[in-house]
C-alpha positions in Angstrom: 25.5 30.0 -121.5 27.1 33.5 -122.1 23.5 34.9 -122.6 22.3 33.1 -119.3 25.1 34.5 -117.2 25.3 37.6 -118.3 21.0 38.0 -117.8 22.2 36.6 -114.2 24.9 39.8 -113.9 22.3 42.2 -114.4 19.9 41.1 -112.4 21.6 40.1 -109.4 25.2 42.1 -109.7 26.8 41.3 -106.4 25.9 37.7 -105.8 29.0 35.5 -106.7 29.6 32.2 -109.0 28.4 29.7 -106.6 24.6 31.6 -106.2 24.4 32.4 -110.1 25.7 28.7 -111.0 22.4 27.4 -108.6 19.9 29.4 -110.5 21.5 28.3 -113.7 20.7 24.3 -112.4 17.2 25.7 -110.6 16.6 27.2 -114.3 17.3 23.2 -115.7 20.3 24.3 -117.3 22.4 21.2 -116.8 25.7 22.8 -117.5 28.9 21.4 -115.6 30.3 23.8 -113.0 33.9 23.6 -113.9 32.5 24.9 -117.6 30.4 27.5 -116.3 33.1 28.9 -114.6 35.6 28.8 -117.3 33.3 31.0 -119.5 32.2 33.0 -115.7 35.8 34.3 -116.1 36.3 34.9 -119.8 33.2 37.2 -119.1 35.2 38.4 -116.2 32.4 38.1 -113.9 34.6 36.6 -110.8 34.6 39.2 -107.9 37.3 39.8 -105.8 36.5 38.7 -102.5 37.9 40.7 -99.4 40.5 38.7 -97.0 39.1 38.2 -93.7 41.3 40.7 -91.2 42.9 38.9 -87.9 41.0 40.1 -84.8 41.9 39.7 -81.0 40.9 36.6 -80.0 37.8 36.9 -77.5 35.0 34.9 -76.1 32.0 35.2 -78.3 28.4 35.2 -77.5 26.9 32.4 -78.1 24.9 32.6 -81.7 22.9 29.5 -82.2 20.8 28.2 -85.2 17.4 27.9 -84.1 15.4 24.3 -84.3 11.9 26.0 -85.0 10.6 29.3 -86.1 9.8 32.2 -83.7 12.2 31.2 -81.9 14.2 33.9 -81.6 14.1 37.1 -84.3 16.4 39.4 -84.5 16.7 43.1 -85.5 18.5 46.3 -85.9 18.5 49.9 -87.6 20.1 50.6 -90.9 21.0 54.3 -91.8 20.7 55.9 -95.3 20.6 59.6 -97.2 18.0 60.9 -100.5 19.0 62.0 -103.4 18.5 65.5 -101.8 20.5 64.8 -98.4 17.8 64.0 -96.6 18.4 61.0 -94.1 16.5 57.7 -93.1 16.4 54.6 -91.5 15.1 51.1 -91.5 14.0 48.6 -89.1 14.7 45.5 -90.0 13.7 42.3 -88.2 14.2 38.5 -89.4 13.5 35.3 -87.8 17.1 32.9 -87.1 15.6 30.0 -87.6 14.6 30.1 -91.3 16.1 34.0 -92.0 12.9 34.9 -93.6 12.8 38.8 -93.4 9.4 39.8 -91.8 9.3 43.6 -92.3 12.0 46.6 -93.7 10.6 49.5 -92.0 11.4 52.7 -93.9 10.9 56.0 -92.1 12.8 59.6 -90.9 12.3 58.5 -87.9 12.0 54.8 -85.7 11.3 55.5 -82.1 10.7 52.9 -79.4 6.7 53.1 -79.5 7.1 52.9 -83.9 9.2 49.9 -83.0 6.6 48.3 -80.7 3.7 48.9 -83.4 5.7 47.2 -85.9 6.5 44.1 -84.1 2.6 44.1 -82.6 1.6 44.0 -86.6 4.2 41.2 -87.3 3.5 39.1 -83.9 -0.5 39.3 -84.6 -0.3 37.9 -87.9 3.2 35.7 -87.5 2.9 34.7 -83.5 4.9 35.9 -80.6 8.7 35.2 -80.2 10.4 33.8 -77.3 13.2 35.9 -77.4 14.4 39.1 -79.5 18.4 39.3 -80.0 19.1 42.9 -80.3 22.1 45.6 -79.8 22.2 48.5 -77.1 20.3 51.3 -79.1 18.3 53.5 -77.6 15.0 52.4 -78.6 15.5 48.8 -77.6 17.0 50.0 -74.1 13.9 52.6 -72.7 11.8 51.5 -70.2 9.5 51.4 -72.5 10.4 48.9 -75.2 11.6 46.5 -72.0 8.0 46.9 -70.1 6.4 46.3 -73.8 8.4 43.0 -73.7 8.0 42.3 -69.9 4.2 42.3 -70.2 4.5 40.1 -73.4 6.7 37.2 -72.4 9.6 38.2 -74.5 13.2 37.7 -73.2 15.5 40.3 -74.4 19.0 39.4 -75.3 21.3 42.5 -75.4 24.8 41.7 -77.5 27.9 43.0 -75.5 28.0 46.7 -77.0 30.6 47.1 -80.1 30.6 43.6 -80.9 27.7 43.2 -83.8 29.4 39.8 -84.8 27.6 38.4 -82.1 24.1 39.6 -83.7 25.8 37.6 -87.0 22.2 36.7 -88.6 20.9 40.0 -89.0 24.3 41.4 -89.9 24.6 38.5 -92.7 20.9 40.2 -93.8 22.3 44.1 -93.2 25.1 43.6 -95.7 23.4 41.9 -98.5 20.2 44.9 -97.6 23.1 47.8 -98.2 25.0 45.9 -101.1 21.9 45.4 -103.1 19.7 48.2 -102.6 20.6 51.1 -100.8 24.1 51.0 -102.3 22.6 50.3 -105.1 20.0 52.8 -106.0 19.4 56.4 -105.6 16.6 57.3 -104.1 14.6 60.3 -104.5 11.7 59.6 -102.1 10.7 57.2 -98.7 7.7 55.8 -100.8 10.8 54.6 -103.1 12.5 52.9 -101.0 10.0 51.0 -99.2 8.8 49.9 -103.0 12.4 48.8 -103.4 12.6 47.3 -100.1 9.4 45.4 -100.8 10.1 43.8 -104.1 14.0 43.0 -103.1 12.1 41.1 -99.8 10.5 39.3 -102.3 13.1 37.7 -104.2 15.0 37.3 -100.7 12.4 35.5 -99.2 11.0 33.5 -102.3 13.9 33.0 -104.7 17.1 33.4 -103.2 18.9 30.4 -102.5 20.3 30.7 -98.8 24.0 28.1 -98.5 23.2 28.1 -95.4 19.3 26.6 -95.6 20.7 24.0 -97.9 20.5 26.2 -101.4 16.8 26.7 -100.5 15.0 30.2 -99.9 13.7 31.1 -96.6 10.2 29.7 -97.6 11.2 26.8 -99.2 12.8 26.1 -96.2 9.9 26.3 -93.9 8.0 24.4 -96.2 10.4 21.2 -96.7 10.4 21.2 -92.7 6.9 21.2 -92.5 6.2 23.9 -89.7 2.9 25.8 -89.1 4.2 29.0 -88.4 2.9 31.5 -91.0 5.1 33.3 -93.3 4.8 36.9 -94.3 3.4 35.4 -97.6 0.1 34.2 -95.8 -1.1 37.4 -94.1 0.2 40.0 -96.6 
């Protein structure tokens, strides 16, 4: 058990107990969870989880899980430096229903009509969307990004600006993306981040088990529901 948990630490250092104890039983270890976590803590391997800070009380935007795939994706920019000082971002888009991740765009620089390519690559291959939920930036407000979706039958829904909670899914996705890999490695080059990006996707997608899909990953989800959309697995 000590050398399964600790192989667990190193691979996956920020998940918690309850994720490392599920790939301990998806691994057919049939250890009891009150034991596990006896020895989880001798090994002093519980983190400290952050209290939740009292906020105004406010009407939210609604956030809804959605029934079916393409649904409604979300996405949003992430910001990050190189080793030498040099900054990036990413574009990264994920569909609500399932929270499968369908791309981590990694460049200096994600205008409105890079943005519109990307989501062209993923709708020819995945399907189109009936609605994108996204915040106020720039390259999701032009008059070019809003014709793009105009002509394609895609309703844009715009959060209220300063509140991301109400974009929750692809903030959920944002955190664990900056705890895992960007906070977690230095990077010396784009073409290493998008590997990293890429193989983290991977186990995210394939491997991870999601609480809120049940303990199952994104795919295993979609499969045990039985839909025909087309994961990023299939055209890849």
């Amino acid at each position: 058990m000590i050398k399964a948990l600790s192989a667990l630490a190193e691979r996956h250092p920020s998940a918690g107990f309850r994720k490392r104890h599920v790939r301990l039983r998806r691994a057919g270890h049939p250890w009891n969870h009150k034991r596990v976590w006896r020895v989880y803590c001798t090994l002093k391997l519980n983190l400290r989880r952050q209290r939740k800070r009292l906020r105004a009380l406010r009407p939210p935007q609604p956030l809804v899980q959605q029934i079916r795939p393409n649904l409604q994706w979300s996405a949003d920019f992430m910001s990050d430096a190189l080793s030498s000082g040099m900054s990036y971002r990413t574009f990264n888009l994920i569909d609500d229903d399932n929270r499968e991740a369908l791309r981590i765009e990694v460049d200096v620089s994600l205008t409105s009509p890079r943005v519109i390519r990307v989501l062209e690559q993923v709708i020819s291959a995945r399907g189109r969307p009936e609605r994108l939920r996204l915040d106020n930036g720039p390259e999701f407000t032009s008059s070019a990004f809003q014709r793009w979706a105009t002509e394609r039958g895609i309703a844009l829904d715009f959060i209220s600006p300063g509140k991301p909670t109400q974009n929750g899914f692809i903030e959920r996705f944002n955190s664990s993306f900056r705890r895992e890999v960007l906070d977690a490695w230095l990077f010396n080059t784009l073409e290493g981040v998008r590997q990293q990006a890429d193989d983290w996707l991977d186990e995210y997608n394939l491997r991870r088990p999601h609480e809120s899909l049940g303990d199952l990953s994104p795919i295993e989800f979609l499969n045990r529901r039985g839909h025909a959309a087309v994961s990023i697995y299939e055209w890849t």
